[in-house]
C-alpha positions in Angstrom: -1.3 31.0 25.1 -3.3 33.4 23.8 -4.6 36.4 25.1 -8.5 37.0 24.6 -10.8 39.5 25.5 -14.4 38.9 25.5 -17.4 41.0 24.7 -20.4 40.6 27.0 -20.2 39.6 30.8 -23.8 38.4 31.3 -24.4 34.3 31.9 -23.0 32.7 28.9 -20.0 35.4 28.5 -19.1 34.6 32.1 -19.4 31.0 31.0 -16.6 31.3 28.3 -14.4 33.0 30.9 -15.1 30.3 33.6 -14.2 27.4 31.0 -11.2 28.4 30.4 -9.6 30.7 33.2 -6.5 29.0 35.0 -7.3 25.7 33.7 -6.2 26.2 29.9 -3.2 26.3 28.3 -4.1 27.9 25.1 -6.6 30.8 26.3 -6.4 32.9 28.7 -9.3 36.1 29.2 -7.0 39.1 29.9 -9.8 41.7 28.7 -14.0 42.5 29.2 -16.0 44.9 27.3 -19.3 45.3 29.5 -22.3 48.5 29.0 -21.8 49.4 32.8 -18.3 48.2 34.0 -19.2 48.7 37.8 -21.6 45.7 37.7 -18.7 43.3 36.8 -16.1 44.4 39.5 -16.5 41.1 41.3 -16.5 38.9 38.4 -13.5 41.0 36.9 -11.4 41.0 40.1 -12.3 37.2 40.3 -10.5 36.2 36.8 -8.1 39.3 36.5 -9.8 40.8 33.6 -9.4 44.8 32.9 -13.0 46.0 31.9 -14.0 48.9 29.6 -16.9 50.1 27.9 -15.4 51.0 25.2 -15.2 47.9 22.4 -13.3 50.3 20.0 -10.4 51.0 22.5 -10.1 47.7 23.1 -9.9 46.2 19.5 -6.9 48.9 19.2 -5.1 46.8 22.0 -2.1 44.9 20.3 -1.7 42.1 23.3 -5.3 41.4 22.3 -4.9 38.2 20.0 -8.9 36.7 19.8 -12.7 38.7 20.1 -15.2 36.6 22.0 -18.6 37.9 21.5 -21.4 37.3 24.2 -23.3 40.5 23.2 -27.5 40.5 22.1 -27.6 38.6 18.8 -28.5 41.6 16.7 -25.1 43.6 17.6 -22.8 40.5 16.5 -22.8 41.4 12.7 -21.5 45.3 13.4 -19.2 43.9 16.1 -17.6 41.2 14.0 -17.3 43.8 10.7 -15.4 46.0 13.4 -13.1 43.1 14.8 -12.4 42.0 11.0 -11.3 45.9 10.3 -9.3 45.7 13.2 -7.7 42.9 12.1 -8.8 40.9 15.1 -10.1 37.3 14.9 -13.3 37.2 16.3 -15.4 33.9 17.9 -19.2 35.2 18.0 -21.4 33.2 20.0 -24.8 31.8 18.0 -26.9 33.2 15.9 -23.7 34.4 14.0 -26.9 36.8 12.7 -30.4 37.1 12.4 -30.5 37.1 8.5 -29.0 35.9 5.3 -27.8 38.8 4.2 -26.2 39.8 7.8 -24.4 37.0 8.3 -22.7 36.7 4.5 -21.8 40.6 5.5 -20.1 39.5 8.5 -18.3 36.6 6.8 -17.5 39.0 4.1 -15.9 41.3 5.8 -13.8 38.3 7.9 -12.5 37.2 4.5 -11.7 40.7 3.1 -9.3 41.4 6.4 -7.9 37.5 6.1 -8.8 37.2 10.0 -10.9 34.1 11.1 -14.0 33.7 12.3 -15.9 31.5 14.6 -18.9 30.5 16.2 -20.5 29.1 19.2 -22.1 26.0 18.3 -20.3 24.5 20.9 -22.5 21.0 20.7 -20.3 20.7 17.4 -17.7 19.2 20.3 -20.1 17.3 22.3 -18.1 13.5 21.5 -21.8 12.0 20.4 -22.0 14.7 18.1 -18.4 14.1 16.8 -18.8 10.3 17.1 -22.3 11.0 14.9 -20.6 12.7 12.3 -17.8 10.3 11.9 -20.3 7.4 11.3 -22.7 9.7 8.6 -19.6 10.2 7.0 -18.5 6.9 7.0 -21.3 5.4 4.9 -22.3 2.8 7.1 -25.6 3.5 7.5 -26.0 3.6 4.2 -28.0 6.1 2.2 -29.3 8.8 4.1 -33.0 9.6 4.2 -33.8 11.5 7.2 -32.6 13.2 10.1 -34.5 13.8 13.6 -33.5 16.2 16.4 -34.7 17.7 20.3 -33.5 20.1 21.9 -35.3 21.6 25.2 -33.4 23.2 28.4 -35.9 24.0 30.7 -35.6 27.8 30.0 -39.0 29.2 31.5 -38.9 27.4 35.3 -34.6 28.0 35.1 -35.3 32.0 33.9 -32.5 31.9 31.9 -35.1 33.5 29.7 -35.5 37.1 30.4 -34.2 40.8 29.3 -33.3 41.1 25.6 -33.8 37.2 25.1 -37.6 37.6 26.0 -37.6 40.2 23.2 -38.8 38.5 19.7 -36.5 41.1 17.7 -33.4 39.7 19.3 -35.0 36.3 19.7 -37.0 35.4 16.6 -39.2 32.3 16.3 -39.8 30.7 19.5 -37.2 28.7 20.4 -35.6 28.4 17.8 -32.6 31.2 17.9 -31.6 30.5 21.5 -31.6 26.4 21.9 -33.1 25.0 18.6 -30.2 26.4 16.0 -27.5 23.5 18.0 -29.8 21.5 16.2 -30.3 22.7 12.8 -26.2 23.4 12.9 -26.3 19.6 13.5 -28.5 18.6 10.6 -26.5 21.3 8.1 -23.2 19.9 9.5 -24.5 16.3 9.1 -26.8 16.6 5.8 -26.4 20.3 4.1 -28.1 23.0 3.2 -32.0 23.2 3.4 -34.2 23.7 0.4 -37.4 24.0 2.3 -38.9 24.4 6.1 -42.7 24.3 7.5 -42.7 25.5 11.4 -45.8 25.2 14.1 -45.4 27.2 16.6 -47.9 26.9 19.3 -47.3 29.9 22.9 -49.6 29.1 25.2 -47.7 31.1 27.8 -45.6 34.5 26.7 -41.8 35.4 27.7 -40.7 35.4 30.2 -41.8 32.5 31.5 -42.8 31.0 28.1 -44.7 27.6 28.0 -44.5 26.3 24.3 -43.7 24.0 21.1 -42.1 24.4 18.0 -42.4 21.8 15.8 -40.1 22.2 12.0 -40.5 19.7 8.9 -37.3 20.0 6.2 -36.4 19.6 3.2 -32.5 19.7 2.3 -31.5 20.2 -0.4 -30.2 16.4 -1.5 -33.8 15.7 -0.8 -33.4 14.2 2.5 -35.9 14.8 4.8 -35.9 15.9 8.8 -37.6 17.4 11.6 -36.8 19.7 14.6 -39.2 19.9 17.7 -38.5 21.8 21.3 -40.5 22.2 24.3 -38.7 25.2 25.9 -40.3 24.4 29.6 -39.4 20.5 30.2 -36.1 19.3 31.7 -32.9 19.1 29.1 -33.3 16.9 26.4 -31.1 16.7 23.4 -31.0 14.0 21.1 -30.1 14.0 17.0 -31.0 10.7 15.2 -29.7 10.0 11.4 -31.6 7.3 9.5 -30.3 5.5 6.7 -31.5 2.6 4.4 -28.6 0.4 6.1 -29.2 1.8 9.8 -29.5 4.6 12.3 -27.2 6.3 14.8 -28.5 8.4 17.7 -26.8 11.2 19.4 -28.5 11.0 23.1 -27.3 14.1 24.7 -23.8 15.0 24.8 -21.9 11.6 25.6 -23.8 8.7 24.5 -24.6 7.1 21.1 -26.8 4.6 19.8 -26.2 2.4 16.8 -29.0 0.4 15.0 -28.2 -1.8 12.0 -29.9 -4.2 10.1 -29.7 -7.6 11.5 -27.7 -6.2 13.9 -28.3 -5.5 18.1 -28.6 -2.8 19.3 -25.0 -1.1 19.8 -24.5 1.9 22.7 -21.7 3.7 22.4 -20.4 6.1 26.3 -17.9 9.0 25.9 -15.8 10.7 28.8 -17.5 14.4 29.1 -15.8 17.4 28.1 -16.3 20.9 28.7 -17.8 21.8 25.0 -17.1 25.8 25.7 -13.7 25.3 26.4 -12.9 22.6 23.3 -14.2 25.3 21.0 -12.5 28.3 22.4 -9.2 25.8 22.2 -10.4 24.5 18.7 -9.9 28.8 17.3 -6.9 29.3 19.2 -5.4 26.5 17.3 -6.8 27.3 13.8 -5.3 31.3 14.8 -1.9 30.0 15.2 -2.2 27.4 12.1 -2.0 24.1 14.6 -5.7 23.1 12.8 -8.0 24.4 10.6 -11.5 25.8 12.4 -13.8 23.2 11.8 -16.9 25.0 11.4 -16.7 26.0 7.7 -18.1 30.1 7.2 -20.1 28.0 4.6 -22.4 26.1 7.2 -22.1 29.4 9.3 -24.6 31.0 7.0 -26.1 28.2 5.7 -27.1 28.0 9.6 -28.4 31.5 9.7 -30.3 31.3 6.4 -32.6 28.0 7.6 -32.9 30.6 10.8 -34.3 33.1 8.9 -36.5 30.9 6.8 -38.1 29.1 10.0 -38.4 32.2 11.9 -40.6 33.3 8.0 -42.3 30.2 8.5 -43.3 30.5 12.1 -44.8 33.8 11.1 -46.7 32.6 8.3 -47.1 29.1 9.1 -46.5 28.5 5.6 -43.9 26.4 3.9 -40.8 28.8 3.2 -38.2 28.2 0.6 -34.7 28.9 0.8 -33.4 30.7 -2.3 -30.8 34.1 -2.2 -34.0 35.6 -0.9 -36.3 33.8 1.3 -39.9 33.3 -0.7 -43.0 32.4 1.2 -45.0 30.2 -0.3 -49.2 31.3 -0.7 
């Protein structure tokens, strides 16, 4: 069991501590680092977490074995360089980073301290997902010639969608850094890096209670092509669909997939649920203690955030944007 502090007590921090609290045996929240620590007392008192303010005393702490950062996207590359220097692994929920060059300086700094780093894709551990990658892999369908993907969540009507997440400097490009990058960490997990992105982004109603579309074309790099769309106002939708000259596999939300060969019928494959937050919290733990190895590669980590920065150049341009070591925008 490890003891792990996390960084951030709004929703999705409380989330992490709910998933795992009393009903893990290989994480256990011991620790909160919060702006105004009076505002968590319930919560904290709930889950028997000792809350500070002050993230520097607490990456001092010895009994404190793993970082778990909930915090506004842009403070996550400081926060992880600080965690690495401290020698403290540290699990950094998504965007790892809101640039290239950030997130290769968080990674960086990771390697050069030997701790390990993580992220919160948690859809990586959806068992459709994981059943999806294990039939890419597989060859069966195939060569691969393009990937489709969906991902809307209903944000406006739920107002999950509001303080610094309304803001488009800690939210960039729509819908793209909140709910859209699960899908692009599926296509680079499942294809590879990008070469190229187009985005249309049409706001027809502003934060917070935006009504709009973002619609992405791709271009990886092995010359497969793909496209990302999300409609951040309907009801949850999620599905990532692979084709290949030999067949297709669909990821239909987190527990089904469907299987389309040639000359085949049609083949639908059911999973038991799981709680996603909790397999990945379990999947670092392990990968700390050397059970496993962490299987999101820092690799894909920033290959993730670069195809963030390019769409969130292409929404703003609405111009084709290449990926290189610095993004170019194409005239």
């Amino acid at each position: 069991m490890l003891d792990a502090a996390i960084v951030g007590l709004g929703r999705w921090g409380q989330n992490h501590v709910n998933s795992v609290q009393g009903v893990s045996k290989r994480v256990h929240f011991t620790r909160a680092v919060v702006n105004h620590p009076e505002k968590s007392r319930e919560f904290a008192a709930k889950h028997g977490l000792r809350v500070t303010a002050d993230y520097e005393e607490l990456l001092a702490d010895p009994a404190i074995k793993m970082i778990v950062l909930a915090t506004p996207n842009s403070l996550h590359p400081a926060q992880i360089v600080a965690a690495a220097q401290a020698g403290k692994p540290v699990l950094c929920e998504k965007p790892l980073a809101l640039t290239h060059a950030e997130a290769e300086r968080a990674v960086r700094a990771c390697e050069e301290s030997g701790v390990l780093l993580g992220v919160g894709q948690d859809k990586r551990f959806w068992p459709s997902m994981q059943e999806l990658k294990r039939v890419v892999d597989s060859g069966v369908l195939g060569e691969v010639l393009h990937v489709e993907g969906h991902f809307s969540n209903e944000n406006a009507s739920n107002k999950l969608h509001h303080g610094w997440r309304e803001s488009p400097a800690e939210s960039p490009g729509g819908s793209i850094t909140a709910t859209g990058i699960h899908v692009l960490d599926a296509f680079i997990n499942l294809i590879g890096p990008l070469r190229r992105v187009s985005a249309q982004h049409i706001l027809k109603r502003p934060p917070p209670e935006s009504l709009d579309t973002l619609s992405i074309t791709f271009e990886f790099a092995n010359r497969v092509s793909g496209v990302l769309c999300g409609v951040r106002a309907t009801p949850l939708f999620w599905r990532v669909h692979v084709f290949g000259n030999q067949g297709s596999a669909e990821a239909a939300g987190p527990n089904e997939l469907v299987l389309r060969m040639s000359g085949g019928k049609l083949e639908r494959r059911t999973f038991e649920p799981v709680n996603a937050l909790r397999a990945n919290l379990e999947a670092f733990a392990d990968a700390i203690e050397g059970r496993a190895e962490y299987p999101i590669s820092t690799t894909q980590m920033v290959d993730v955030i670069a195809g963030l920065e390019a769409i969130v150049a292409a929404v703003g341009t609405n111009g084709p944007v290449t990926l290189t070591r610095r993004i170019e925008i194409e005239r």
